[in-house]
Residue, then its C-alpha position, 0 to 999 in steps of 0.5 A: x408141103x407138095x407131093x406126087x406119086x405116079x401112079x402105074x410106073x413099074x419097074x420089073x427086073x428082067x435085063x440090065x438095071x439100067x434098061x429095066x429101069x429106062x423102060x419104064x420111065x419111058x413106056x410110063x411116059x408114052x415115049x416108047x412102045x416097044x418090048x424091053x429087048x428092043x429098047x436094050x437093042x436100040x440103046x446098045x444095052x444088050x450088048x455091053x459085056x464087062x467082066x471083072x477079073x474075079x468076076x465080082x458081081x459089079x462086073x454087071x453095071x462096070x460097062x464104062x463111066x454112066x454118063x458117057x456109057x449111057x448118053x449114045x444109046x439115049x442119043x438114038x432113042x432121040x431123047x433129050x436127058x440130063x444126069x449127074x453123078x460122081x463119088x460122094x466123097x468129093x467136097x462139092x458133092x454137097x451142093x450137086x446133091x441138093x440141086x439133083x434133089x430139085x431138079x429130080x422133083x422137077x421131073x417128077x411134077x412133069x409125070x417123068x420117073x427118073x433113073x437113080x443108082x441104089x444100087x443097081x439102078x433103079x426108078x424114082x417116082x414119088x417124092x413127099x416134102x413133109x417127110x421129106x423123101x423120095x420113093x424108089x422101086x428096084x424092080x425087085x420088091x413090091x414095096x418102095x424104097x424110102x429115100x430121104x433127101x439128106x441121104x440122096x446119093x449115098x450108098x455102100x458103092x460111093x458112087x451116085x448117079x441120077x437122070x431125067x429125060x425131056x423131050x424126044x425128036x423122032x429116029x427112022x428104024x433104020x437110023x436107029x438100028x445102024x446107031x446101035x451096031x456102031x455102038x455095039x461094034x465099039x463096045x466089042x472093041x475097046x477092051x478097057x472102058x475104065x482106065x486106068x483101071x484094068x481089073x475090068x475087061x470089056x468087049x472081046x477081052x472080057x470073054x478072055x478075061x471070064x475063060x481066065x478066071x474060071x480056069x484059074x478057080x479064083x473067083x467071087x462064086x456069087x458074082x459068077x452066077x449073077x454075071x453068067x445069068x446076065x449074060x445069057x439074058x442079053x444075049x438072048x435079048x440080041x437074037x430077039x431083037x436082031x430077029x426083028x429087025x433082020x429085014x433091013x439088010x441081009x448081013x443082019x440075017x447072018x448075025x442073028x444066025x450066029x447068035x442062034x447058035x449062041x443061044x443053044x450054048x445058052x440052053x447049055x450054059x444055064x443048065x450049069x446054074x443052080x438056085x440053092x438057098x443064097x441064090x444062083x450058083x454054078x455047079x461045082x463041076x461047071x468050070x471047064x465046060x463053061x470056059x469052053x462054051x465061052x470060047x465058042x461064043x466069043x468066036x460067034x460074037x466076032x463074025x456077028x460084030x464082023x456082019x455089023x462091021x460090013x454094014x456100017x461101011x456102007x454109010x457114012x458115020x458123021x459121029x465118029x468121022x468129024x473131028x471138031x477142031x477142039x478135039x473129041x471132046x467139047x471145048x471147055 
């Protein structure tokens, strides 16, 4: 019976699920070298804001459909992938499962982890055949978690989802650092990326959207302290990130201004967070306060977006202005 661990893959949870999970498969497997609020800028990652009317919890991970959401931030990196997931409860699930079963051992024999939904998403990097299970780190836990095969792809949510990565073709910074204003530009655009389903609000909109909530007292209270404490982690990932790569071209210089300005809001921001003995938690008072630094960060967000707007006229954007002939989507 075959098996395989890979030995010195490590998630640590300190972004996005999904990005903590994507930098250490590939910094495991040598295809990326930088710091983690690189990849979450080059990804469009740090940038995706999906807020919940309720502010529930999942608001964090509800940024759109997975494999159309992730596939232009992992376009950019220039890397092969390949996913699948769906709603357990479809009758085809069954075979979809055993052959991501197959294929996720596959990756692992190549010395590559694979991103795997628990929930959130976390990091499979071992298998044993005899006991038939995967192990999975969540960025949280020292320990693994067991995962046996027969399980695979169920959890409470009802949704599965699973990707690999192959092999990679090399970007030049500025391509990629263009690629990932666009990207962020559309997220901050489209207000609802799961239609027709309108109780999640993306971009702009969920700015408006979070101010409601907090306002009106009608929120999950759990669900609005982890989606503040995410959101002021992105946010301070753009800055970072648009720190290094300002160089490239002086409007980036005037959107990394404004979000030093978010970043005092920040400092503001988490001062209204309290770790009692569930976990974070807002202030009882911190309802108004908030919903005001909100509505100062959605006004700076929008001249930064403006700033990336004004770059990406400069060049031509193949991606978004061929149309195939079949349309926008591939012919079936």
């Amino acid at each position: 019976m075959a098996e395989n661990m890979l030995e010195h893959l490590v998630m640590t949870r300190e972004s996005k699920s999904f990005v903590d999970s994507l930098h250490a498969i590939l910094t495991h497997s040598g295809q990326f070298q930088g710091e983690k609020y690189m990849l979450a800028g080059y990804t469009g990652m740090a940038f995706k804001l999906s807020v919940h009317k309720r502010l529930l919890p999942m608001s964090v991970t509800a940024y759109g459909q997975w494999g159309v959401a992730h596939q232009g931030g992992i376009d950019n990196l220039g890397l092969f992938t390949i996913y699948d997931g769906g709603r357990s409860r479809h009758p085809t699930f069954a075979y979809y499962h055993q052959d991501a079963v197959n294929w996720v051992k596959r990756s692992l024999d190549e010395g590559k982890g694979v991103i795997y939904w628990i929930p959130e998403f976390g990091v499979i990097y071992g298998y044993d055949d005899a006991d038939r299970v995967f192990y999975v780190q969540d960025g949280w836990s020292k320990e693994p978690h067991i995962l046996l095969y027969d399980n695979f792809g169920l959890n409470f949510t009802g949704f599965w989802y699973c990707q690999i990565f192959g092999d990679q073709v090399q970007l030049t910074e500025q391509e990629m650092v263009l690629e990932s204003l666009r990207l962020a530009t559309q997220d901050w655009d489209i207000p609802y990326r799961l239609l027709p389903d309108q109780n999640i609000a993306s971009g702009r909109l969920a700015y408006d959207v979070w101010i409601e909530a907090l306002r009106s007292g009608d929120y999950d209270a759990s669900g609005a302290a982890y989606l503040l404490d995410s959101y002021c982690q992105s946010r301070t990932e753009i800055r970072m990130y648009l720190h290094d790569v300002r160089g490239l071209w002086t409007e980036l210089e005037q959107a990394w201004m404004r979000y030093n300005q978010i970043a005092e809001l920040i400092q503001q921001m988490r001062a209204l967070l309290v770790r009692g003995e569930h976990g974070l938690a807002l202030r009882e008072d911190a309802n108004e306060q908030l919903a005001q630094c909100l509505g100062q960060a959605k006004l700076l967000e929008e001249q930064a977006v403006d700033s990336f707007r004004n770059i990406s006229a400069q060049y031509a954007d193949r991606k978004r202005s061929t149309v195939p002939r079949w349309g926008t989507h591939s012919a079936r």
